[in-house]
Structures are given as C-alpha cells and as structure tokens.
C-alpha positions, 0 to 999 in steps of 0.5 A: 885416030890411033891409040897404043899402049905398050909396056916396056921393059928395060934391062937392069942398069947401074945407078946413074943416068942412061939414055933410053930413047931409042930403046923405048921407041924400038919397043914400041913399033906400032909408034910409027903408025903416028903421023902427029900424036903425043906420046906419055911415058910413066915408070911403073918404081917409086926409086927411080925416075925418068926426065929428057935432058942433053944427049950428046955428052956423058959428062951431063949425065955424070954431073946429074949423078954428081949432083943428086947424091950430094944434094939426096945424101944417104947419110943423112941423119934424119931418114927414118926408111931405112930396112931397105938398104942406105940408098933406098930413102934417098932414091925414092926422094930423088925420083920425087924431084924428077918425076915419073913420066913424061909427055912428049910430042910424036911426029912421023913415027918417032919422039919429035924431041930437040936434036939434043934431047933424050929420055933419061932412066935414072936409076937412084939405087945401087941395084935397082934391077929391071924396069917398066915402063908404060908407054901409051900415044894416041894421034892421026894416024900415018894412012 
C-alpha cells in the first residue's frame, strides 16, 4: 500500500471553468507509482470549486459559466456579504453548489476517469488569484 499527498498549485485564471486534470496529475508525479488506488482532490478557497464534467467541448464550460451567474446573480438584493467585492457572495454560493473536492479512481499511474471527463477549477470570482489544491491517493502500488 502507498499513500501521497501532494499540494498543488495552480496559476491564477480568469473566472469560468478550466480543465485541470493533466496539470494536476503532472504535479503529483509520485501517481504513477499507483497500480489500483483512489485519489481525493480538495480546494483549499471557499470561492471557488472543483466538479468532473465533459472535456472535449469548451462550449460546456462556457454554458457552465452562462448558467451559474444567472442562477447566482451578483445583483442580488438580499446579499448582506458584501466588503469584498459584488461577485465574492455569489462565488462562495456557487462553490457551495458544486463542492470542494472529488473522489476519483486511480489506475496504472493516472485518474481512471471516462474518455469524456475532466477535473474542472471553477474559478467564481472576477480575480481569484492562484489556487491550491490537496491531493492525497493511497493504493497497490505498481512494483
């Protein structure tokens, strides 16, 4: 049995959502030592989130973006958490709804996800600057 914990540290991006799954596995190299595992990914923010969806078409990610900010608004009349900017309520709403970590399978070294599916970084504010991650998998190793 192996165990690996890794903190990641992905660049600042711009509001939206971005594929991350290859940079994460790059940054965690000691993956590949993991014949059959689980590996749990958790956001160390409370404004922004992380979930696994499509990955070929940017236009999901987009229609993502589309329909958070209507369904979060920033406008909204009854936010009362405002010092920090108009769309810092709202991300911290939108990052409750999707959830800060995820629990995914490992297999011969890499996320054993579906031939469609990436790690999302979904980045709910304007600005949110640099994010980390906590990577910790544990499994048979590959030996």
């Amino acid at each position: 049995m192996i165990w690996i914990q890794e903190e990641v540290r992905l660049e600042p991006r711009s509001r939206g959502f971005h594929l991350v799954t290859r940079e994460v596995e790059r940054a965690v190299p000691r993956l590949s030592e993991i014949r059959v595992g689980i590996a749990h990914v958790f956001i160390k923010h409370t404004s922004a989130s992380l979930t696994l969806n499509e990955n070929a078409s940017p236009d999901v990610r987009s229609d993502f973006e589309s329909w958070f900010n209507e369904a979060v608004p920033e406008d909204f009349a009854a936010w009362t958490h405002t010092t920090e900017g108009p769309d810092d309520m709202p991300a911290h709403v939108k990052a409750s709804l999707l959830g800060p970590a995820l629990t995914l399978p490992v297999r011969d070294g890499s996320f054993d996800v579906g031939t469609w599916q990436g790690i999302y970084l979904c980045e709910h504010r304007d600005r949110g600057g640099s994010r980390r991650l906590v990577v910790t998998a544990f499994g048979d190793s590959s030996d």
